[in-house]
ZAVO-614919 format. One record per residue (C-alpha): residue number from 1; x, y, z. Coordinates in Angstrom, 2 decimals. Layout:
<nodes>
- NUM,X,Y,Z
...
</nodes>
This chain:
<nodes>
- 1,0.00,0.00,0.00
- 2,1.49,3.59,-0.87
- 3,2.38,6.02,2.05
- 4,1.29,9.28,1.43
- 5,3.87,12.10,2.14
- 6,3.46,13.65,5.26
- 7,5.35,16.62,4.27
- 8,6.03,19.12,1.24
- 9,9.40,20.27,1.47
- 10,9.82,23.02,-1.37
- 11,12.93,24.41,-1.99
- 12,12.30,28.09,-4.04
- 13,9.74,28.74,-1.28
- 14,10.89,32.16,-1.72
- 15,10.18,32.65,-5.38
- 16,7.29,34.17,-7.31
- 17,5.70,30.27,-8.08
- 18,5.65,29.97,-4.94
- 19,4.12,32.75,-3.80
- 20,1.68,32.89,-6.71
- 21,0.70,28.94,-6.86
- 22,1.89,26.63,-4.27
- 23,1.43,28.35,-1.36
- 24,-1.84,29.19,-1.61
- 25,-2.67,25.73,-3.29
- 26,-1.65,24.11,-0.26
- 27,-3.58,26.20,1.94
- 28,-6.94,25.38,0.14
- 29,-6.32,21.93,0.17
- 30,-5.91,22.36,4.23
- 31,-8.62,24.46,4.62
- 32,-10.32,21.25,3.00
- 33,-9.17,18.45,4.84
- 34,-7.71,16.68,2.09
- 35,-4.11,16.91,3.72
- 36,-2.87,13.74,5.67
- 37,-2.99,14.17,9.47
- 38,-0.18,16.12,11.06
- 39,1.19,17.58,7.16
- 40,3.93,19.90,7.43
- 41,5.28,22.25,4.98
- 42,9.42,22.85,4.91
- 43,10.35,26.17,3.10
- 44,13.68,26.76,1.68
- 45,15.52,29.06,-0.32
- 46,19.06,31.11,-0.37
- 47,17.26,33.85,2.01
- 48,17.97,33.32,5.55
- 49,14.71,33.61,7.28
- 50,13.32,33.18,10.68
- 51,9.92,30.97,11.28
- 52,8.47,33.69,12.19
- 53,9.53,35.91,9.11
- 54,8.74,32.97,6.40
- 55,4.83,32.38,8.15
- 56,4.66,36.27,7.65
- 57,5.20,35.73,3.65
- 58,3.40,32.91,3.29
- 59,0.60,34.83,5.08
- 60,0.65,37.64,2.55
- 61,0.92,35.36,-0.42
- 62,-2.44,33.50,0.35
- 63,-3.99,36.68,0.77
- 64,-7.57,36.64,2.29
- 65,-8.47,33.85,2.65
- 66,-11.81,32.15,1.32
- 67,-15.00,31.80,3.36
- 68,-15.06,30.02,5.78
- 69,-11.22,28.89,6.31
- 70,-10.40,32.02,7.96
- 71,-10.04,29.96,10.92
- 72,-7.70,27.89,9.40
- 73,-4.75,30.37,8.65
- 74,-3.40,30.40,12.33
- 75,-3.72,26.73,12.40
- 76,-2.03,25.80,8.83
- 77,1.16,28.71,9.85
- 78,1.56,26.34,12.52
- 79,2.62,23.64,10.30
- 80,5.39,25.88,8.54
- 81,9.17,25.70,9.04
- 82,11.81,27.23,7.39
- 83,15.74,26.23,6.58
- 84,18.08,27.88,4.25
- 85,19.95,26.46,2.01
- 86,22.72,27.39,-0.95
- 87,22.93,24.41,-3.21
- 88,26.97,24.57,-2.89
- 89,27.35,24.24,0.96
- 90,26.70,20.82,2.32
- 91,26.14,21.58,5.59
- 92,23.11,23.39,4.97
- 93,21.66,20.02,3.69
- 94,22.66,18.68,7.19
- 95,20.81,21.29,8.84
- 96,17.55,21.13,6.49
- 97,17.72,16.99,7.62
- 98,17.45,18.18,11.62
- 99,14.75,20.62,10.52
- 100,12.99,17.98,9.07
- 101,13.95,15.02,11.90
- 102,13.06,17.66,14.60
- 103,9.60,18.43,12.86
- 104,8.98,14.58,13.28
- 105,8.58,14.13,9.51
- 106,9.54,10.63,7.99
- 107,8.10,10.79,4.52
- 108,8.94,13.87,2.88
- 109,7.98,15.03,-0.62
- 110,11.02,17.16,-2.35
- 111,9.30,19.86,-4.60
- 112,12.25,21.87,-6.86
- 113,10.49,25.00,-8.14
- 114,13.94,25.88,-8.71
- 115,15.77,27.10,-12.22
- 116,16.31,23.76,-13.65
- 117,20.21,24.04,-12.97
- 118,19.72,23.04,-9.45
- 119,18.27,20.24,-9.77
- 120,21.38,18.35,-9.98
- 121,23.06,19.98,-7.09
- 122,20.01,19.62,-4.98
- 123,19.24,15.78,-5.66
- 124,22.65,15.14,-4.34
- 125,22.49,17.37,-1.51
- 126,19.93,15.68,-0.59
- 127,21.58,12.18,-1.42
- 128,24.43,13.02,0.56
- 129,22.20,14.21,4.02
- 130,20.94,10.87,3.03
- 131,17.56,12.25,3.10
- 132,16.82,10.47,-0.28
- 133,15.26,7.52,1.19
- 134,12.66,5.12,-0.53
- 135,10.04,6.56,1.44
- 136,10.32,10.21,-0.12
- 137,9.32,11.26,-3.52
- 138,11.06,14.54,-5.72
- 139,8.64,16.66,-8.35
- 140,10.47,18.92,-10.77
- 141,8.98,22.29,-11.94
- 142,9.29,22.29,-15.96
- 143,12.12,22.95,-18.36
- 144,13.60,19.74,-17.76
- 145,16.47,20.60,-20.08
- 146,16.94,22.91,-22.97
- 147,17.76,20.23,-25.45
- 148,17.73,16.15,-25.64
- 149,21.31,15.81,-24.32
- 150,20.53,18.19,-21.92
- 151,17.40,16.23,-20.57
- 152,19.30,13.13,-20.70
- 153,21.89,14.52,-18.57
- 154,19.89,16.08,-15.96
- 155,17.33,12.67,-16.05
- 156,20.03,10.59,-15.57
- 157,21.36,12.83,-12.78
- 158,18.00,12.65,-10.30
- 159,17.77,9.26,-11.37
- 160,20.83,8.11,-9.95
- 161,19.36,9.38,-6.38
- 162,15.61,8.36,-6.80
- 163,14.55,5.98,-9.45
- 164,11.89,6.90,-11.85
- 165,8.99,5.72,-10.24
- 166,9.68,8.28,-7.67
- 167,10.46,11.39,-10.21
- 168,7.84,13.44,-11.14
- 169,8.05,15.89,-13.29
- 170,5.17,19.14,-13.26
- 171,3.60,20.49,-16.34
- 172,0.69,22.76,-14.87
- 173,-1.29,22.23,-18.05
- 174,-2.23,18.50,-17.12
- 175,-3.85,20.23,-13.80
- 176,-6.41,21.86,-15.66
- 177,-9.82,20.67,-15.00
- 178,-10.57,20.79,-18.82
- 179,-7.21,18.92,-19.99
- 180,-8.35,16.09,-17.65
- 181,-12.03,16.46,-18.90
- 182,-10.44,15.50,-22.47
- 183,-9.79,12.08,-21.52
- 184,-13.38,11.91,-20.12
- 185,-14.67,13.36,-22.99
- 186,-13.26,10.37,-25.55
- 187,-12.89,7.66,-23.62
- 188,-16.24,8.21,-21.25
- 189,-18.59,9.19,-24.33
- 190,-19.58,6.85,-27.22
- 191,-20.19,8.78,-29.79
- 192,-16.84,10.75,-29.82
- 193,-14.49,8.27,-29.60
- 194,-15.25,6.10,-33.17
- 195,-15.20,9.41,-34.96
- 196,-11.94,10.33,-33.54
- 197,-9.76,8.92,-36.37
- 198,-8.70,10.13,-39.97
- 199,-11.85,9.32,-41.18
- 200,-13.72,11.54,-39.35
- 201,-11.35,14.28,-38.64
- 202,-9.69,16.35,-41.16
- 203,-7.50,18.26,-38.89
- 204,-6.87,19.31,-35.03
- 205,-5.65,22.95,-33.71
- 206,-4.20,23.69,-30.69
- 207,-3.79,27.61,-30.06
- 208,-1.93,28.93,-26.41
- 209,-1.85,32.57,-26.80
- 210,-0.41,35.11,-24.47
- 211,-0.90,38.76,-24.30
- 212,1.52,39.64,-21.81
- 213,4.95,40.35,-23.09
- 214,8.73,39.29,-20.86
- 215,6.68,40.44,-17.45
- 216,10.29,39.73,-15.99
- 217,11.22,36.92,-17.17
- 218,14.20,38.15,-19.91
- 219,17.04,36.93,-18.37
- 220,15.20,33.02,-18.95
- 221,13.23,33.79,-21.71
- 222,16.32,35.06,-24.51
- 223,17.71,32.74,-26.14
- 224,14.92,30.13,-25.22
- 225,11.79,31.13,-27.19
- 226,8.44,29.71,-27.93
- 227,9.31,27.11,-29.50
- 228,11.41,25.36,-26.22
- 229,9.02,27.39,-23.67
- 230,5.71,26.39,-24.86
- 231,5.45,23.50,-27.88
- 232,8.23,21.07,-25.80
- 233,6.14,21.02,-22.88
- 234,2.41,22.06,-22.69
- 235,1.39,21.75,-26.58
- 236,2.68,18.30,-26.99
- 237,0.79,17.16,-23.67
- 238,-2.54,18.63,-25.28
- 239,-1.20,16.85,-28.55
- 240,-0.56,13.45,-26.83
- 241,-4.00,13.64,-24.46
- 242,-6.14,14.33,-28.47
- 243,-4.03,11.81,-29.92
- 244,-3.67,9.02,-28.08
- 245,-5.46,5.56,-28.53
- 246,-7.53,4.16,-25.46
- 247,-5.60,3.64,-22.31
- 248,-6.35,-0.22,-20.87
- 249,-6.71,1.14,-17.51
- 250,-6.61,5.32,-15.90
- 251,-3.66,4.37,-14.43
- 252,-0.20,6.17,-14.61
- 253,1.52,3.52,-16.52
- 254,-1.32,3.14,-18.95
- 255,-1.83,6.72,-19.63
- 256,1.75,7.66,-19.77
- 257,2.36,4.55,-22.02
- 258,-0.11,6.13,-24.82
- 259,1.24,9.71,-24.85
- 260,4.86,8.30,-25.34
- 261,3.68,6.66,-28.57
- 262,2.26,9.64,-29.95
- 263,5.20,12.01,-29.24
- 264,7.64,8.79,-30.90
- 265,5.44,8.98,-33.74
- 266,5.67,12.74,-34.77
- 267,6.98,13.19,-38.04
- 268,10.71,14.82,-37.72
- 269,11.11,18.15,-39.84
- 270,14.16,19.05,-41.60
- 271,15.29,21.81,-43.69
- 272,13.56,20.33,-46.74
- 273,10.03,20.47,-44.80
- 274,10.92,23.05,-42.33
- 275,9.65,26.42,-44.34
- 276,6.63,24.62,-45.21
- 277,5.66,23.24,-41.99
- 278,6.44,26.12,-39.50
- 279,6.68,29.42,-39.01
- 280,8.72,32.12,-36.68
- 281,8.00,35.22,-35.19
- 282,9.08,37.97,-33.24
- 283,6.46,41.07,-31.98
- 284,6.81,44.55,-32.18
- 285,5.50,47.37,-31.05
- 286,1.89,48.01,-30.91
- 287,-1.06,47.73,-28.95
- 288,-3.04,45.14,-26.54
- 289,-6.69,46.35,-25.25
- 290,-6.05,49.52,-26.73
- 291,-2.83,49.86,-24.44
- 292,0.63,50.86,-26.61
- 293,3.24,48.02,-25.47
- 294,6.79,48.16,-26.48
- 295,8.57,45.37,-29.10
- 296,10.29,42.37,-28.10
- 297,13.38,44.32,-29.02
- 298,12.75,47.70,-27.09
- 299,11.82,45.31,-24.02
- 300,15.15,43.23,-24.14
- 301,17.15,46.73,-24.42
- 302,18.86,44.41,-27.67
- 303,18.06,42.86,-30.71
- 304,18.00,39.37,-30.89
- 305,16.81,36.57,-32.68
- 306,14.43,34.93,-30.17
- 307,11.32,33.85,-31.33
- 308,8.39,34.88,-29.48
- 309,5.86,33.15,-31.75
- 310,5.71,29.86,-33.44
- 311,3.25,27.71,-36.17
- 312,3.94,24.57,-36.77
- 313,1.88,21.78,-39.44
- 314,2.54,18.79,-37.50
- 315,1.92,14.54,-38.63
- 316,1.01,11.93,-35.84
- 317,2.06,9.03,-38.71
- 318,0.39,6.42,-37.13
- 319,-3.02,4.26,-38.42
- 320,-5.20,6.25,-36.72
- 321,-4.07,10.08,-37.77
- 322,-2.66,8.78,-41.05
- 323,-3.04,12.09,-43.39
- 324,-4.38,14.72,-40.53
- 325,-2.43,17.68,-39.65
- 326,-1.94,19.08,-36.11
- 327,-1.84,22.69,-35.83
- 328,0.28,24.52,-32.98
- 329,0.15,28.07,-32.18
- 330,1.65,29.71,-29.89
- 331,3.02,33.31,-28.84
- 332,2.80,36.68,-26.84
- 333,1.50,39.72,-27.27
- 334,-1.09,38.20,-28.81
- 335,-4.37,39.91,-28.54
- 336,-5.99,37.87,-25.80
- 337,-4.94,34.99,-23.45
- 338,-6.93,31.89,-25.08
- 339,-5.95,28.13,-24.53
- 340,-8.37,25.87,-26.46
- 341,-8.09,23.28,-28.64
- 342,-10.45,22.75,-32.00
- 343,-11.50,19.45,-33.65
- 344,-12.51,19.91,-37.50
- 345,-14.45,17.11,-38.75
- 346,-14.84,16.37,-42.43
- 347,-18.08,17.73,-43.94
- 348,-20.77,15.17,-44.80
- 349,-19.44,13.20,-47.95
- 350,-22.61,14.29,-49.92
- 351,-25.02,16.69,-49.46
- 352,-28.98,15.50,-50.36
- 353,-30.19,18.87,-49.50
- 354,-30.26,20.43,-53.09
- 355,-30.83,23.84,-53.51
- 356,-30.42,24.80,-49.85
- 357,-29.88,27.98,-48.81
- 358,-27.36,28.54,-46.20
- 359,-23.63,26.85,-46.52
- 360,-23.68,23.07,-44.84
- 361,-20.75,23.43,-42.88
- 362,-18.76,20.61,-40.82
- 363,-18.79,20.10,-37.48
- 364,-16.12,21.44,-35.07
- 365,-15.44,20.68,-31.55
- 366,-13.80,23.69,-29.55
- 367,-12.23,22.88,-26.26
- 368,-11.47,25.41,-24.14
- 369,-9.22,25.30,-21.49
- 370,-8.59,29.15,-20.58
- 371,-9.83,31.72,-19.78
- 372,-12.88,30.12,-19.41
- 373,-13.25,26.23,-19.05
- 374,-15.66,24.77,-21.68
- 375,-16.97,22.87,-24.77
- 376,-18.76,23.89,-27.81
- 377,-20.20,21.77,-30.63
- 378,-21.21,23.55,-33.71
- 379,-23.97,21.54,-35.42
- 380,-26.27,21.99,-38.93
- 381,-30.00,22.81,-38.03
- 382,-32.87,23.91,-40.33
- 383,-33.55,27.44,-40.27
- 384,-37.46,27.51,-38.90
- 385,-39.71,28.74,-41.49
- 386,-41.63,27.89,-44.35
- 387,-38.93,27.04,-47.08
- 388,-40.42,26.32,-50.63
- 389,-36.98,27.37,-52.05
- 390,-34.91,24.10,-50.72
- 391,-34.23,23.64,-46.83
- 392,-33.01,26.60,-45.13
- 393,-29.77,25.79,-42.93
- 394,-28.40,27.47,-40.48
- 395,-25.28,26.44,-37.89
- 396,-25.82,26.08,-34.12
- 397,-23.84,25.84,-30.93
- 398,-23.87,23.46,-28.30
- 399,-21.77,25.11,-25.77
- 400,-21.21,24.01,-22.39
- 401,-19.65,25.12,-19.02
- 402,-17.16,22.62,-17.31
- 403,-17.22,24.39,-14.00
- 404,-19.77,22.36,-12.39
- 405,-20.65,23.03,-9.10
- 406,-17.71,23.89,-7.51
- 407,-17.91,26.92,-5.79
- 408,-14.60,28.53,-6.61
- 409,-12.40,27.90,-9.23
- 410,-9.32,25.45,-8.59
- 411,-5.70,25.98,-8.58
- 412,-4.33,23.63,-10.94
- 413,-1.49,23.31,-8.89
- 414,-4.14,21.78,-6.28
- 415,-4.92,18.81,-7.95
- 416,-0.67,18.16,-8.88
- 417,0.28,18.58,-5.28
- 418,-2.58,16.34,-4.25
- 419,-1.66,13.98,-6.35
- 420,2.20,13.92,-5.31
- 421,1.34,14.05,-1.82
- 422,-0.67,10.47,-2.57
- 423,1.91,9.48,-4.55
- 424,-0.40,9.32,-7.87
- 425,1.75,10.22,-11.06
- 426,-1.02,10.07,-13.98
- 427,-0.62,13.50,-14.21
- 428,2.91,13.88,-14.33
- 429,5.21,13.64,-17.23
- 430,7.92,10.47,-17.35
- 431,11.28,10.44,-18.58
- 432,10.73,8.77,-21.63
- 433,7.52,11.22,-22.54
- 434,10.26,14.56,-21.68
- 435,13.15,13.03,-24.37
- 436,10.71,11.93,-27.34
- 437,8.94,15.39,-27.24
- 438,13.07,17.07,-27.51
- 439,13.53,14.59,-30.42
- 440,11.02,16.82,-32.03
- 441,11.55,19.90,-30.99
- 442,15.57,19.59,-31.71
- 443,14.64,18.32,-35.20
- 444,12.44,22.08,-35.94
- 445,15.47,23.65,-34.21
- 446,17.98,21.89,-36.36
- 447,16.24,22.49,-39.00
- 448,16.16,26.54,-38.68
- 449,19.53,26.35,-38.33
- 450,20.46,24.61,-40.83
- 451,17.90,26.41,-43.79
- 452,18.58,30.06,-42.03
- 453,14.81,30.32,-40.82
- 454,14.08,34.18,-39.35
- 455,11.82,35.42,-36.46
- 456,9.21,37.28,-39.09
- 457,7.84,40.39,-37.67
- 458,4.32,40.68,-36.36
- 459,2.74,43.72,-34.62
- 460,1.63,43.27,-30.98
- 461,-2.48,42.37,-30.43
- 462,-2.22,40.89,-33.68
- 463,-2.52,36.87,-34.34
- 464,0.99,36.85,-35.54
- 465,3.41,36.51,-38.89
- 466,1.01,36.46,-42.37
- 467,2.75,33.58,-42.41
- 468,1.17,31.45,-39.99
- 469,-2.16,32.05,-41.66
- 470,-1.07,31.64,-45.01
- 471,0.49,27.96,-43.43
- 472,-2.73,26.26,-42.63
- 473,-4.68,28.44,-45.83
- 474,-2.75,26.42,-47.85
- 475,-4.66,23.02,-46.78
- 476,-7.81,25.04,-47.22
- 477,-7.89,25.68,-43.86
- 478,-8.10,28.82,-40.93
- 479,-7.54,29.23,-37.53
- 480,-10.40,29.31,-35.19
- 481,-9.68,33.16,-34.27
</nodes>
């Protein structure tokens, strides 16, 4: 039987994730008894804080708290402790192990939201105050790696301290009530799931726009881009969840088996394919809500060659997608945050309405995942009147809310720290899963490289580069803006 954690020891407990996410994500899962008996929370970071002084920041980053649990503030700072710790000096690993011993805490859960280049030096900090036992678990805030070797390297560096069942590695996206609704939605509904093949579908689109612009994060962002920020990580989960065949079980092993086989099947690009199949961009100035914002450029105080926008015409070649092109978009200063992705089915293969008024379009399935949770179903309908001209048609939505009846809306992070805590990895990405999706990614990037592929120019609020809409016109095709 599996041993839940009966603490959360996060090192970055100082940082803006933190603050922002974890911190209060915790709190609301305390406030709702979902927490194992006696759970304590172990903050660390480089800043050398008294109890008193981290309860007093954790405090202000839950804010006011939600009805009803203001009782339980006083009662969940008493389950805080603090130790500092720099990655280089080992004895502050010894010290964080007495915190912990003292506390009375024998299974602890290691969470790293940490720059990925201390993940290495704190797995074996940790191996080395031999607090690393099989009893405790680690979870990795994403990039893990900036490349395949990369990846490798740093994979093969936690897993020489915990072993693989015990890694798990965060992608926020799989949180989100509507990406686990997905799976629901195929494999809990009969009538989507034998349409959900080439036959049916002539092609899937997965959008993540951003408005916001660096908000801070230059020093990271540079040099990274879109393409290793956003597609690597939360656009091939959404790709692997739509594409995947039935799972034999919702199990970790199951699920995580299926997504694997997608992300090994993606066609490679090269730079034959490359100009045809993707598309680069970088913003500049212009406006977002009627606000003037800055260029990519003017922001980074440099030029560069950073891509803050990316298109790609992607190929699942397997049986089941044989022929279907996935569509990924992705970028800032965009002109609204939107997450969704959109199922085109083939029209009808013959119309018997002759003469009808009104185009017979085909059906399209919009899931949307942010800012506002949902699914809409556009369907053919006769327009009501007394047509003596041919039938009258008209297209109608089916749209529906996915909030249920929960009275606030969740923290992703809520449901991933849960799940850690219980020691449940569905929702967590493996090793295998993190170096098939840099296979493709480093194949687009080698690519660029090697055929001299710019950053085109698009204006900020705008849907990007001409480009990426003259990409997916030439199938005959638009994007759902």
């Amino acid at each position: 039987m599996t041993e839940f954690s009966d603490a959360l020891v996060l090192f970055g407990a100082t940082g803006d994730l933190a603050q922002r996410m974890l911190f209060p994500s915790v709190f609301n899962l305390f406030c709702e008894g979902r927490l194992p008996k006696g759970f304590r929370v172990v903050g660390s970071g480089r800043s050398d804080l008294s109890r008193e002084a981290f309860q007093a920041l954790v405090t202000q980053s839950i804010g006011e708290p939600a009805a009803g649990c203001e009782s339980n503030l006083q009662a969940f700072l008493q389950r805080l402790h603090y130790c500092a710790v720099a990655t280089d000096r080992p004895e502050d690993f010894d010290r964080l192990a007495t915190v912990i011993r003292d506390a009375g805490i024998t299974r602890p859960g290691f969470y790293l939201s940490t720059p990925p280049s201390l993940f290495g030096p704190v797995t074996q900090g940790l191996a080395r105050a031999r607090l690393a036992g099989p009893s405790t678990r680690i979870a990795m805030e994403k990039p893990i790696g900036h490349d395949l070797a990369s990846s490798r390297a740093l994979n093969q560096t936690v897993g020489a301290v915990f072993d693989e069942r015990r890694v798990f590695r965060v992608d926020h996206y799989l949180g989100k009530e509507t990406v686990q609704n997905l799976l629901v939605l195929r494999f809990g509904n009969v009538l989507f799931e034998p349409l959900w093949n080439a036959t049916a579908i002539e092609h899937v689109q997965i959008t993540v726009a951003e408005a916001v612009g660096l908000e801070g994060r230059v020093s990271y962002y540079d040099g990274v881009g879109a393409l290793r920020d956003m597609v690597q990580n939360h656009m091939l989960q959404l790709l692997a969840l739509v594409a995947m065949e039935p799972p034999s079980s919702y199990t970790a092993p199951a699920v995580r088996d299926e997504k694997v086989k997608v992300l090994r099947s993606l066609r490679p690009m090269d730079a034959a394919t490359v100009a045809a199949h993707s598309v680069r961009g970088q913003y500049t100035a212009g406006a977002i809500a009627g606000q003037a914002v800055d260029g990519y450029a003017q922001e980074l105080g440099a030029g560069s060659p950073t891509e803050t926008f990316v298109a790609l015409k992607a190929h699942v070649d397997n049986w089941r997608w044989k022929g279907v092109p996935f569509y990924l978009r992705t970028g800032k200063r965009l002109p609204e945050r939107r997450s969704e992705i959109v199922i085109q089915f083939r029209p009808v293969p013959h119309s018997i309405f002759a003469g009808t008024s009104g185009a017979l379009e085909a059906n399209r399935l919009v899931i949307r995942l942010q800012p506002q949770e949902g699914v809409g179903l556009s369907l053919m309908a006769r327009r009501p009147g007394l047509d003596r001209g041919g039938v009258a048609m008209r297209g109608v939505d089916l749209d529906v809310s996915l909030a249920g009846g929960e009275t606030r809306r969740r923290i992703a992070y809520e449901r991933l720290l849960l799940d850690f805590i219980e020691d449940d990895a569905t929702l967590f990405v493996r090793a295998d899963e993190v170096e098939a999706a840099w296979t493709w990614v480093d194949s687009i990037h080698d690519a660029w490289s090697a055929a001299g592929t710019p950053a085109k120019s698009y204006t900020a609020g705008s849907w990007g580069p001409a480009a990426a809409a003259g990409m997916i016109a030439r199938d005959e095709a638009s994007w759902n803006d």
